[in-house]
mmCIF file as gemmi writes it, N, C-alpha and C atoms, coordinates in Angstrom:
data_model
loop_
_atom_site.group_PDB
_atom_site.id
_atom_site.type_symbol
_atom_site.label_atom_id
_atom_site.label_alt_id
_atom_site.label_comp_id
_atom_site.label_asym_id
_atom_site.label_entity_id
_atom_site.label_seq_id
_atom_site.pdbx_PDB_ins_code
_atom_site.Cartn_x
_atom_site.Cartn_y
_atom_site.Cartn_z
_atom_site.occupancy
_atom_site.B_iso_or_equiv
_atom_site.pdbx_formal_charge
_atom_site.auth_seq_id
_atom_site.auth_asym_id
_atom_site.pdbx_PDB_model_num
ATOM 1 N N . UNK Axp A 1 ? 234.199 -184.946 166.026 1 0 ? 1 A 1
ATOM 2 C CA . UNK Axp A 1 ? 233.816 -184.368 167.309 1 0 ? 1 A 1
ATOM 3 C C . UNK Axp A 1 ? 232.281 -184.312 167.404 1 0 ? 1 A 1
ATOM 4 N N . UNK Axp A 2 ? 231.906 -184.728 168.342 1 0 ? 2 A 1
ATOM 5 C CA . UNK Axp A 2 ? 230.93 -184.516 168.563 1 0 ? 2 A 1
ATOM 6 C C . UNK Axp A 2 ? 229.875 -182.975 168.723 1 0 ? 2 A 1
ATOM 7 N N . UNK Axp A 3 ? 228.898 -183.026 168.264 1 0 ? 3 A 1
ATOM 8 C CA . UNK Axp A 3 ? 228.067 -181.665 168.441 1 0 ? 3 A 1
ATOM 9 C C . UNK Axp A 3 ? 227.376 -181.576 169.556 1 0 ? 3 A 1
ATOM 10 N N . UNK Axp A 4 ? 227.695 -180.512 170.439 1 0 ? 4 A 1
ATOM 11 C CA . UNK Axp A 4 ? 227.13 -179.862 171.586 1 0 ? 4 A 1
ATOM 12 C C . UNK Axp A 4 ? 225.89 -179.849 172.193 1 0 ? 4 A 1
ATOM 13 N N . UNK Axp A 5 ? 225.58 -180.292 173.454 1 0 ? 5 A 1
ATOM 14 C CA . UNK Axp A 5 ? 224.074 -179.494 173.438 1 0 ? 5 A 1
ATOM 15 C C . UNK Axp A 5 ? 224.296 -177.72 173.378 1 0 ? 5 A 1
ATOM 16 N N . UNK Axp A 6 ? 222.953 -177.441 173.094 1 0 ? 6 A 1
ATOM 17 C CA . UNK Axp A 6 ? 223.026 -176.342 172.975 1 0 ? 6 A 1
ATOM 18 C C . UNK Axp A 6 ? 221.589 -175.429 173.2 1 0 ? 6 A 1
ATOM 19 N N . UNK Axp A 7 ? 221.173 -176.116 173.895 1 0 ? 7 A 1
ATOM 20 C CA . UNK Axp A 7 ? 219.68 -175.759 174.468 1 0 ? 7 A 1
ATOM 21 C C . UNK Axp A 7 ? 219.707 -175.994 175.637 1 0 ? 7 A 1
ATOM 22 N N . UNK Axp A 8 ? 218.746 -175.561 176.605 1 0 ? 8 A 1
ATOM 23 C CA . UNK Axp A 8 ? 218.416 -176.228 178.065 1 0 ? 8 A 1
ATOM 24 C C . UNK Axp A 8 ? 217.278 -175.787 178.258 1 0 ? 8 A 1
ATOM 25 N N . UNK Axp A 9 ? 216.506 -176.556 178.883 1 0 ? 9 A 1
ATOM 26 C CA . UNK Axp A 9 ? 215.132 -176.599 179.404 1 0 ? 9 A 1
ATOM 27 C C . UNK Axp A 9 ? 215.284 -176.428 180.625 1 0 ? 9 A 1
ATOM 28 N N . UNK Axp A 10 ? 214.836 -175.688 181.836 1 0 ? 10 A 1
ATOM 29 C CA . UNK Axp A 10 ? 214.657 -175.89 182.966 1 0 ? 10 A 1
ATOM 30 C C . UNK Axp A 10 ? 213.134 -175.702 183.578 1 0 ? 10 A 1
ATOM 31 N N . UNK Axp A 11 ? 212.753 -176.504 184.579 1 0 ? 11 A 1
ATOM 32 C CA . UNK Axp A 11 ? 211.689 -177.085 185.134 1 0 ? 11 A 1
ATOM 33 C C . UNK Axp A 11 ? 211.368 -177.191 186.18 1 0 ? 11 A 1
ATOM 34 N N . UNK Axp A 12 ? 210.279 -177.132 186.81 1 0 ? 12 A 1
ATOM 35 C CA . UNK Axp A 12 ? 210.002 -177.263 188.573 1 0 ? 12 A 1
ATOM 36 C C . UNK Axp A 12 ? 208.82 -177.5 188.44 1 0 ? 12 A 1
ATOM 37 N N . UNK Axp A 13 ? 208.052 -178.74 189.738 1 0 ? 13 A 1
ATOM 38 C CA . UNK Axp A 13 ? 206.857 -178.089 189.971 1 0 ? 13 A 1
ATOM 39 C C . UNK Axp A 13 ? 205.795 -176.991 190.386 1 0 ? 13 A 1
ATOM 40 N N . UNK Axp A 14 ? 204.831 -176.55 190.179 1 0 ? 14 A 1
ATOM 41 C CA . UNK Axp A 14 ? 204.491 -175.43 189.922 1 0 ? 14 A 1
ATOM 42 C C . UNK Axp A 14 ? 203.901 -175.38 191.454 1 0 ? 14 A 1
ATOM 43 N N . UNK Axp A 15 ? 203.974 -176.463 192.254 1 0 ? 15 A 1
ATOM 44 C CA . UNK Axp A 15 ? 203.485 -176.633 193.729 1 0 ? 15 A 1
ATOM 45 C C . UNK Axp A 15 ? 205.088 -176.764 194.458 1 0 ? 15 A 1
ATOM 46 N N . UNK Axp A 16 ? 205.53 -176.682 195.357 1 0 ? 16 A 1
ATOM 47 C CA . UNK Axp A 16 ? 206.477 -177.269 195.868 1 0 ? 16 A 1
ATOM 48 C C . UNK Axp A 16 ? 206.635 -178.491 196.684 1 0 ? 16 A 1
ATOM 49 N N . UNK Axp A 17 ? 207.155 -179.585 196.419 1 0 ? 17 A 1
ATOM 50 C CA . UNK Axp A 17 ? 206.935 -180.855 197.403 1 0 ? 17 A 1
ATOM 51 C C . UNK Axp A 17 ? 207.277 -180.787 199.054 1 0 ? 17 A 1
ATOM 52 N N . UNK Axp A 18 ? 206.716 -181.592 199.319 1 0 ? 18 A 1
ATOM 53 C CA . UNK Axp A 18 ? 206.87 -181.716 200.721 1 0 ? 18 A 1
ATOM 54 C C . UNK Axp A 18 ? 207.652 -182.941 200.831 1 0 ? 18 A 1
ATOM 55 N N . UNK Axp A 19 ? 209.081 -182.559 201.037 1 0 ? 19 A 1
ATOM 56 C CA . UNK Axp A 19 ? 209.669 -183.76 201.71 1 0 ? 19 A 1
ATOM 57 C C . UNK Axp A 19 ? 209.096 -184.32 202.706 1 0 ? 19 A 1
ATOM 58 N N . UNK Axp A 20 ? 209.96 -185.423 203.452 1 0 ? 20 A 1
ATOM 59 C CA . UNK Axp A 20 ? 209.316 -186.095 204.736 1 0 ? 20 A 1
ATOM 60 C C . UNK Axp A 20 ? 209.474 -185.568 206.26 1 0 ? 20 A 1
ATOM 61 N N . UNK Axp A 21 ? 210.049 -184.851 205.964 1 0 ? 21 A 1
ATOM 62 C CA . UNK Axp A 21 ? 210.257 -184.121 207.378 1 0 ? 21 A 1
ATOM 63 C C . UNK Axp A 21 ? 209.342 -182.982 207.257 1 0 ? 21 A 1
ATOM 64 N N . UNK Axp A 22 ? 208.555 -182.689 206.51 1 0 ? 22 A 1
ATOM 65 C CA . UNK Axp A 22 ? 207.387 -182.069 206.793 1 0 ? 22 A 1
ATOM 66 C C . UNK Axp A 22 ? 207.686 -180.41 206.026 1 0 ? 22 A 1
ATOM 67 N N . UNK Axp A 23 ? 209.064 -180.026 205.802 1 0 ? 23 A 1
ATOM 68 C CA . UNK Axp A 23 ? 208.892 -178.469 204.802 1 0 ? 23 A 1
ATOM 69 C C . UNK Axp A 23 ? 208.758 -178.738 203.581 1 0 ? 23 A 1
ATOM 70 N N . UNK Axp A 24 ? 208.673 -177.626 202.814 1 0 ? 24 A 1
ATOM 71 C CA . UNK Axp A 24 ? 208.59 -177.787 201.638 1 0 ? 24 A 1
ATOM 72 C C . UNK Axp A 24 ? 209.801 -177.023 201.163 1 0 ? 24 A 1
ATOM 73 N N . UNK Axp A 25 ? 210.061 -177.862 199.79 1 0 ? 25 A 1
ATOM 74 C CA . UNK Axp A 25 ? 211.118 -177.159 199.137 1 0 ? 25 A 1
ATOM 75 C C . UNK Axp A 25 ? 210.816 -177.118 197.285 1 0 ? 25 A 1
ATOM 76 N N . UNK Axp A 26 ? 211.1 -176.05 196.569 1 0 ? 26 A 1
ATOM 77 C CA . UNK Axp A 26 ? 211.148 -176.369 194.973 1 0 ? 26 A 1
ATOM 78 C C . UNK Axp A 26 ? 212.4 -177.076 194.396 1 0 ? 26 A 1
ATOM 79 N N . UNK Axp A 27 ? 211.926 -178.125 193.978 1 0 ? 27 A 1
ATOM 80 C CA . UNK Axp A 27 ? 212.728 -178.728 192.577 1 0 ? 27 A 1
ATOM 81 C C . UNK Axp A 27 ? 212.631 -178.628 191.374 1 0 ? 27 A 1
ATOM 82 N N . UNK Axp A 28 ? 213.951 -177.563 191.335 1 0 ? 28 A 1
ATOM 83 C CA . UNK Axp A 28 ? 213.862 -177.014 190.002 1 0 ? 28 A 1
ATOM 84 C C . UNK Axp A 28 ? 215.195 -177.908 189.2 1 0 ? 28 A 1
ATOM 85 N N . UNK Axp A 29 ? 214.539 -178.403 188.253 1 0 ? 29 A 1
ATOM 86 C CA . UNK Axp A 29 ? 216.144 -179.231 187.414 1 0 ? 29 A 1
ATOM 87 C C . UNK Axp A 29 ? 216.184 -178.644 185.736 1 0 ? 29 A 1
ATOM 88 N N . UNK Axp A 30 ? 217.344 -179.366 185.31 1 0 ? 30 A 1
ATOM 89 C CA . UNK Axp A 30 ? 217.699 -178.506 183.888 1 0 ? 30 A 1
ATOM 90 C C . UNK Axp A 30 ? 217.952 -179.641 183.016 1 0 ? 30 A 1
ATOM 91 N N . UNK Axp A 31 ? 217.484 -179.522 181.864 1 0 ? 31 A 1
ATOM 92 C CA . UNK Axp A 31 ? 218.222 -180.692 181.094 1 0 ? 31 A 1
ATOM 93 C C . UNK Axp A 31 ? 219.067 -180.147 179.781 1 0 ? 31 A 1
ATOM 94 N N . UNK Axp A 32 ? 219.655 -180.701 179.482 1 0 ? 32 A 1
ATOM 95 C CA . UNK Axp A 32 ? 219.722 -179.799 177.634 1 0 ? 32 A 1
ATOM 96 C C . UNK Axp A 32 ? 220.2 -180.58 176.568 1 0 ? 32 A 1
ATOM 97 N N . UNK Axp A 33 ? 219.738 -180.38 175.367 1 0 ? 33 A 1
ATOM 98 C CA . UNK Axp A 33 ? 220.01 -180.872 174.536 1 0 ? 33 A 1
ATOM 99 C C . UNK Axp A 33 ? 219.94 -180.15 173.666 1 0 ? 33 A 1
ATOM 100 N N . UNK Axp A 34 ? 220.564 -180.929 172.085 1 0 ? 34 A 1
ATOM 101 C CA . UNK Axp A 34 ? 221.534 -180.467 170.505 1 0 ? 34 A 1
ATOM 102 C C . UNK Axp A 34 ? 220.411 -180.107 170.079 1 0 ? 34 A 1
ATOM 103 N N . UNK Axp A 35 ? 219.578 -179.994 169.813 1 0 ? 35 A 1
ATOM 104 C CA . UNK Axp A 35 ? 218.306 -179.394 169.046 1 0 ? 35 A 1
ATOM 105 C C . UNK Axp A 35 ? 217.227 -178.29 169.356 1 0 ? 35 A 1
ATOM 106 N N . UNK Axp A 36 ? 216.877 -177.2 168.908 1 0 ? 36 A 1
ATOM 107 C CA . UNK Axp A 36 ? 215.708 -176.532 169.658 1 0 ? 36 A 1
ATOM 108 C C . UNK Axp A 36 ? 214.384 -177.626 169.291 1 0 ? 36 A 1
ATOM 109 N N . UNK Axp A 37 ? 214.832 -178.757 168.709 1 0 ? 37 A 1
ATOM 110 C CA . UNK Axp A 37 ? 213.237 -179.517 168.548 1 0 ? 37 A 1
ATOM 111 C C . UNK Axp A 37 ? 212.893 -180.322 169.663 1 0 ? 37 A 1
ATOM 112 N N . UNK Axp A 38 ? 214.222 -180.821 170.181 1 0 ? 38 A 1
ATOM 113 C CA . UNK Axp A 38 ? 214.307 -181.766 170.972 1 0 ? 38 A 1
ATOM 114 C C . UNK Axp A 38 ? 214.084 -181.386 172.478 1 0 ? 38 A 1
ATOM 115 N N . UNK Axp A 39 ? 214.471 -180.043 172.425 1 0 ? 39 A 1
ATOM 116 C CA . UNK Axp A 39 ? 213.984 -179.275 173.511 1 0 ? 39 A 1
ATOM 117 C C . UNK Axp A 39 ? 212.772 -179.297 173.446 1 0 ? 39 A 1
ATOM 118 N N . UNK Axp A 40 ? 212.244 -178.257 172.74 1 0 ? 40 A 1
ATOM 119 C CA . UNK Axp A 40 ? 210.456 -178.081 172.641 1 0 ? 40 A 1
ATOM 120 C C . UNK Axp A 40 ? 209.686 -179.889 172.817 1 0 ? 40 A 1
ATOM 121 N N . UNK Axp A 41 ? 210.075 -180.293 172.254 1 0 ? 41 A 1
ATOM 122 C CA . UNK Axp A 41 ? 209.654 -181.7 172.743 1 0 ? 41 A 1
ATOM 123 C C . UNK Axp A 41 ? 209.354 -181.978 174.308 1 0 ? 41 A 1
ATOM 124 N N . UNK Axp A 42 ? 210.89 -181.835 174.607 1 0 ? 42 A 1
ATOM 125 C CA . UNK Axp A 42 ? 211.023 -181.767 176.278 1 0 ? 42 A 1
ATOM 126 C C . UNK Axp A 42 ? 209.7 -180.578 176.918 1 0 ? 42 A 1
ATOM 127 N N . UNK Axp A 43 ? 209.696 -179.766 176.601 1 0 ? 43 A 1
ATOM 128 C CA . UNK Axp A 43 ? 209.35 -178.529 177.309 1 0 ? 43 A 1
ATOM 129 C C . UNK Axp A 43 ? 207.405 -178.692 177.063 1 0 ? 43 A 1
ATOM 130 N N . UNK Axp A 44 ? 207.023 -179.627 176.154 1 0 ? 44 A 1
ATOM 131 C CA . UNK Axp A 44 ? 205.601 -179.948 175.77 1 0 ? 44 A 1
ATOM 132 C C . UNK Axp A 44 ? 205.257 -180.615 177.261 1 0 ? 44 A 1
ATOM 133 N N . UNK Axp A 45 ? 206.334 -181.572 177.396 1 0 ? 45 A 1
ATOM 134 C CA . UNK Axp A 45 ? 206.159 -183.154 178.378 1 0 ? 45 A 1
ATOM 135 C C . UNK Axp A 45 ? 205.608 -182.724 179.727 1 0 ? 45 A 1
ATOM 136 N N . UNK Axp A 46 ? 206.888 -181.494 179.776 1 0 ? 46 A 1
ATOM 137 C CA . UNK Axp A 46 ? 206.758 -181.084 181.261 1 0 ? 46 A 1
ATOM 138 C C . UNK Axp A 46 ? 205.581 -180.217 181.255 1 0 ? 46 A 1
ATOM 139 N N . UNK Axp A 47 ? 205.015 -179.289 180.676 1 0 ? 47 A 1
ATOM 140 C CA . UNK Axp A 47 ? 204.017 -178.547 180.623 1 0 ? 47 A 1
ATOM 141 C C . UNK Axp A 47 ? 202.711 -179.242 180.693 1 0 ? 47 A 1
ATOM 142 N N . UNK Axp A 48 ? 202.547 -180.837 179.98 1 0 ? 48 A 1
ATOM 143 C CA . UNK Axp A 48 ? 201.745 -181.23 180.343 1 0 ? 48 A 1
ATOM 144 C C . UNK Axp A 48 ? 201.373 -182.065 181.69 1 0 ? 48 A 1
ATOM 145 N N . UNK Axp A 49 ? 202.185 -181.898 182.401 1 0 ? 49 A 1
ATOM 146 C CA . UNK Axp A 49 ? 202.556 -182.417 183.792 1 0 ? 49 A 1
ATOM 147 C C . UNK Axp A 49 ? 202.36 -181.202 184.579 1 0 ? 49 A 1
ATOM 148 N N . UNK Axp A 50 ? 201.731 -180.632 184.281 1 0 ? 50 A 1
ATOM 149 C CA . UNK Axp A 50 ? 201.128 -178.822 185.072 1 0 ? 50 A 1
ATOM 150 C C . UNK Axp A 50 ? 202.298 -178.221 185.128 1 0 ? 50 A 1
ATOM 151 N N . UNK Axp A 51 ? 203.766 -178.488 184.988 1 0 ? 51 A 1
ATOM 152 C CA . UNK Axp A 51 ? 204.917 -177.774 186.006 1 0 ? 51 A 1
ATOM 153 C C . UNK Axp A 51 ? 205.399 -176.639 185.032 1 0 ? 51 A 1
ATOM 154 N N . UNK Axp A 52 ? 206.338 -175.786 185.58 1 0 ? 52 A 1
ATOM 155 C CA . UNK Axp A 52 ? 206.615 -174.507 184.92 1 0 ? 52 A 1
ATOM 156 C C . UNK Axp A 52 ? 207.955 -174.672 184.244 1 0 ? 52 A 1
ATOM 157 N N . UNK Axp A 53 ? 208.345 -174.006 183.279 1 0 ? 53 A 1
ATOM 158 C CA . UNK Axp A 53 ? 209.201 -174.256 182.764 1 0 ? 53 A 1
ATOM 159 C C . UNK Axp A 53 ? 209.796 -172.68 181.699 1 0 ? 53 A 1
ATOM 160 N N . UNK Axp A 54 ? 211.161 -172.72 181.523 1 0 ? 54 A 1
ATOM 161 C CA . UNK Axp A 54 ? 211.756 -171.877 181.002 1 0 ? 54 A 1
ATOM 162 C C . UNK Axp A 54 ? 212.601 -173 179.777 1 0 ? 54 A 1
ATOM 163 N N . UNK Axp A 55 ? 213.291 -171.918 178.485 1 0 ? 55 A 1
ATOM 164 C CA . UNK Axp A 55 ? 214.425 -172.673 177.9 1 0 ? 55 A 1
ATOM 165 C C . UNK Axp A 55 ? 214.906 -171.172 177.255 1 0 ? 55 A 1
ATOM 166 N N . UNK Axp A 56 ? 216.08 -171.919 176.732 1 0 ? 56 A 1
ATOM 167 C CA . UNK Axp A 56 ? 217.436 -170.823 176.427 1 0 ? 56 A 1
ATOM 168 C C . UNK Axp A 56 ? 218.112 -171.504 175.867 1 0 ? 56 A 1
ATOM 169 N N . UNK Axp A 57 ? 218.839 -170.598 175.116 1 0 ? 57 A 1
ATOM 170 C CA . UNK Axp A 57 ? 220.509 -171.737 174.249 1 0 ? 57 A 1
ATOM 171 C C . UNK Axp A 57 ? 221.518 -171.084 175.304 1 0 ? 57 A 1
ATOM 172 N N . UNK Axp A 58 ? 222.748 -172.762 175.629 1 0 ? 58 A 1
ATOM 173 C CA . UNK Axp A 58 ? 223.671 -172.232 176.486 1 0 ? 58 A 1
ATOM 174 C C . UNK Axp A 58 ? 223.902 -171.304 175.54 1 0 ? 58 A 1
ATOM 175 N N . UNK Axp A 59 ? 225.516 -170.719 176.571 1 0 ? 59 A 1
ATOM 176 C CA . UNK Axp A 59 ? 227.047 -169.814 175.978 1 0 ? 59 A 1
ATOM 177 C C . UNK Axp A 59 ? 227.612 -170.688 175.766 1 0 ? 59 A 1
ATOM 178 N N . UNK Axp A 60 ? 227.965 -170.693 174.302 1 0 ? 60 A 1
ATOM 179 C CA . UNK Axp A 60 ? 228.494 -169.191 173.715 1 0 ? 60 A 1
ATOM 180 C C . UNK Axp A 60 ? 227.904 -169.219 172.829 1 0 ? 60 A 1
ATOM 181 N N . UNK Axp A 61 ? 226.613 -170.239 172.611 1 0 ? 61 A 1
ATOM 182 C CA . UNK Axp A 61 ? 225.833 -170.276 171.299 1 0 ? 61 A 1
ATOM 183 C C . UNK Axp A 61 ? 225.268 -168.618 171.131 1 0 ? 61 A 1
ATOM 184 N N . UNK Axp A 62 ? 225.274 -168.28 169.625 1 0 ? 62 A 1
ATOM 185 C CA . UNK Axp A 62 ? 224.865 -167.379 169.263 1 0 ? 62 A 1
ATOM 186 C C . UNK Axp A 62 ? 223.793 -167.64 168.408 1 0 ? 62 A 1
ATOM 187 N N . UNK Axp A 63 ? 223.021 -166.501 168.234 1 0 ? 63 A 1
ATOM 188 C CA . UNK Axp A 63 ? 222.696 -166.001 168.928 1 0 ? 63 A 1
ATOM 189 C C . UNK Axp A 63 ? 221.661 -166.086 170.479 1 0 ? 63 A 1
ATOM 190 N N . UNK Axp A 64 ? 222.145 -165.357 170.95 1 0 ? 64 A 1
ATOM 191 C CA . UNK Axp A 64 ? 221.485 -165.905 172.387 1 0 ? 64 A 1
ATOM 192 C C . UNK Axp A 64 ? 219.637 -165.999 172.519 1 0 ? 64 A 1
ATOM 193 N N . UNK Axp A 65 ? 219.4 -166.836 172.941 1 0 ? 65 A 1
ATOM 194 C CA . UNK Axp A 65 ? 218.119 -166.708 172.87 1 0 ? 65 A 1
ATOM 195 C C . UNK Axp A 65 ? 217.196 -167.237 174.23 1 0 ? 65 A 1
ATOM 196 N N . UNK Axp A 66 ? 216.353 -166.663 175.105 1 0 ? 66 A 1
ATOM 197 C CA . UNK Axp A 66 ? 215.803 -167.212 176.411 1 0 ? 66 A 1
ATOM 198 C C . UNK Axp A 66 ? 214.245 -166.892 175.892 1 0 ? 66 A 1
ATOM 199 N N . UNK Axp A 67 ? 213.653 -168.362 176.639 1 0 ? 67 A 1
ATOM 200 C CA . UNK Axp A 67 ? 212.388 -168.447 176.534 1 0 ? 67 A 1
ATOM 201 C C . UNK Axp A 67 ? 211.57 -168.258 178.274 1 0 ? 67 A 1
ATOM 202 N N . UNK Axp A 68 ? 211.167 -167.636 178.434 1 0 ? 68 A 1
ATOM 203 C CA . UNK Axp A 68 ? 210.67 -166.771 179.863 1 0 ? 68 A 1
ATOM 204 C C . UNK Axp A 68 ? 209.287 -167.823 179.68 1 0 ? 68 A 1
ATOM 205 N N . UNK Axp A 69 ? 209.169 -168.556 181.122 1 0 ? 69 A 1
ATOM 206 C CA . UNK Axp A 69 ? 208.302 -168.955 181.93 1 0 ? 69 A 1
ATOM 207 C C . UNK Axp A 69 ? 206.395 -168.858 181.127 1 0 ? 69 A 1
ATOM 208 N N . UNK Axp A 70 ? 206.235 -167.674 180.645 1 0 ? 70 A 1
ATOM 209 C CA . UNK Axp A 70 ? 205.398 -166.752 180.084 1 0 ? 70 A 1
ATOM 210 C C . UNK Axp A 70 ? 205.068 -166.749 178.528 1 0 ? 70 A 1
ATOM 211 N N . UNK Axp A 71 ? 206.778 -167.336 178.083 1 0 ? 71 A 1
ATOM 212 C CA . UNK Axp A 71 ? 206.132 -167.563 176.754 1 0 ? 71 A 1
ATOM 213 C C . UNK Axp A 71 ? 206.554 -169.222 176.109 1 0 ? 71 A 1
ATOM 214 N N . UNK Axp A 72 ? 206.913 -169.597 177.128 1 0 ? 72 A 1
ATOM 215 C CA . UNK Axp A 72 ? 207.253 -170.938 176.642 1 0 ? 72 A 1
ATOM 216 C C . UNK Axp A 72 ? 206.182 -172.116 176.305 1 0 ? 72 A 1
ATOM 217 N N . UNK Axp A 73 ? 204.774 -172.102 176.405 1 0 ? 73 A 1
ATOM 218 C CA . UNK Axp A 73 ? 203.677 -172.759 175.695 1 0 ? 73 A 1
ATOM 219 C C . UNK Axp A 73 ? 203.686 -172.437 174.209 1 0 ? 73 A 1
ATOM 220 N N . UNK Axp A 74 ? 203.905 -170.828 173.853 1 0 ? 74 A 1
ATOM 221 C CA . UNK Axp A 74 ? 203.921 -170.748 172.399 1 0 ? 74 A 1
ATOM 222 C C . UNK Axp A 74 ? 204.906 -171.127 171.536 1 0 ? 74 A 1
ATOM 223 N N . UNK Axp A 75 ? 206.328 -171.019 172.254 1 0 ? 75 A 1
ATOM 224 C CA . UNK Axp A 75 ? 207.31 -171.391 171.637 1 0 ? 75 A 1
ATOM 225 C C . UNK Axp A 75 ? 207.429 -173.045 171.511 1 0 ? 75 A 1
ATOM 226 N N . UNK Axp A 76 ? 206.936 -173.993 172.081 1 0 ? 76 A 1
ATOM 227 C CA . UNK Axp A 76 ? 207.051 -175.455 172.383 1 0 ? 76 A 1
ATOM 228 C C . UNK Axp A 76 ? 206.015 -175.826 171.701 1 0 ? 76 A 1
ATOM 229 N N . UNK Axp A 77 ? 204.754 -175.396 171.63 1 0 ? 77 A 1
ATOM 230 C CA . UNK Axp A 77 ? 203.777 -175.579 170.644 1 0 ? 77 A 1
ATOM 231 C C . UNK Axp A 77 ? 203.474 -175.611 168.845 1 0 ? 77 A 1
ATOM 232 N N . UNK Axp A 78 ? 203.824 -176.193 168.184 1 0 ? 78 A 1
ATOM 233 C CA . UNK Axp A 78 ? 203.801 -175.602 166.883 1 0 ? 78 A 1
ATOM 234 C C . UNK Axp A 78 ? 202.378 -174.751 166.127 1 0 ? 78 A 1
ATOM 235 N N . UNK Axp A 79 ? 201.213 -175.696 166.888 1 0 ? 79 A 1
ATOM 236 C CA . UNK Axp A 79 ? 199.84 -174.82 166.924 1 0 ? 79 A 1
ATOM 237 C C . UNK Axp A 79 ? 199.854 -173.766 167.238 1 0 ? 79 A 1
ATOM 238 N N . UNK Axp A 80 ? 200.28 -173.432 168.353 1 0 ? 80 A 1
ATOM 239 C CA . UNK Axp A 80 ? 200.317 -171.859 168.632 1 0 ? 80 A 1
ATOM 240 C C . UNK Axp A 80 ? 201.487 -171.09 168.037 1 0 ? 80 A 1
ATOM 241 N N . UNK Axp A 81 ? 202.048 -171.411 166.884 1 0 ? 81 A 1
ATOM 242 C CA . UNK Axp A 81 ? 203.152 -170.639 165.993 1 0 ? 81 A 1
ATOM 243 C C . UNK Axp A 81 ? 204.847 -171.052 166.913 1 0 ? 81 A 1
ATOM 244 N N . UNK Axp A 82 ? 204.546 -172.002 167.475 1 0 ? 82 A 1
ATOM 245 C CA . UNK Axp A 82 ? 206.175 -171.827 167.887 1 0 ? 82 A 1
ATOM 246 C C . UNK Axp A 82 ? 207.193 -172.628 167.134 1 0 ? 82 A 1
């Protein structure tokens, strides 16, 4: 059997786009994957692309764990102890 993801990254730009009809809307998307490395990987990419970003392990992984908007540079960083 295969092993689970068990992480997710979610992401938006930190501006909101302007479709073509002239409003704006946020695109926020999620990805996830089997590793917290492979995440933090992910979560470097997008950060260096200015945009904001959160991560978390799905349910029912234990223990639960969410990375808030706020601290997710330190946690994705290994320089800064993450």
């Amino acid at each position: 059997m295969a092993h689970p993801d068990i992480w997710y990254v979610a992401f938006e730009p930190k501006k909101p786009l302007k479709p073509d009809d002239g409003g704006t809307r946020a695109v926020r998307s999620t990805r996830t994957f089997k590793s917290e490395v492979d995440a933090k990987l992910f979560a470097m990419q997008i950060l260096a692309k200015g945009w904001s970003a959160s991560a978390g392990t799905l349910n029912p992984h234990q223990p639960r764990q969410i990375v808030a908007p706020s601290q997710i540079e330190r946690w994705a960083d290994p320089g800064l102890g993450g």
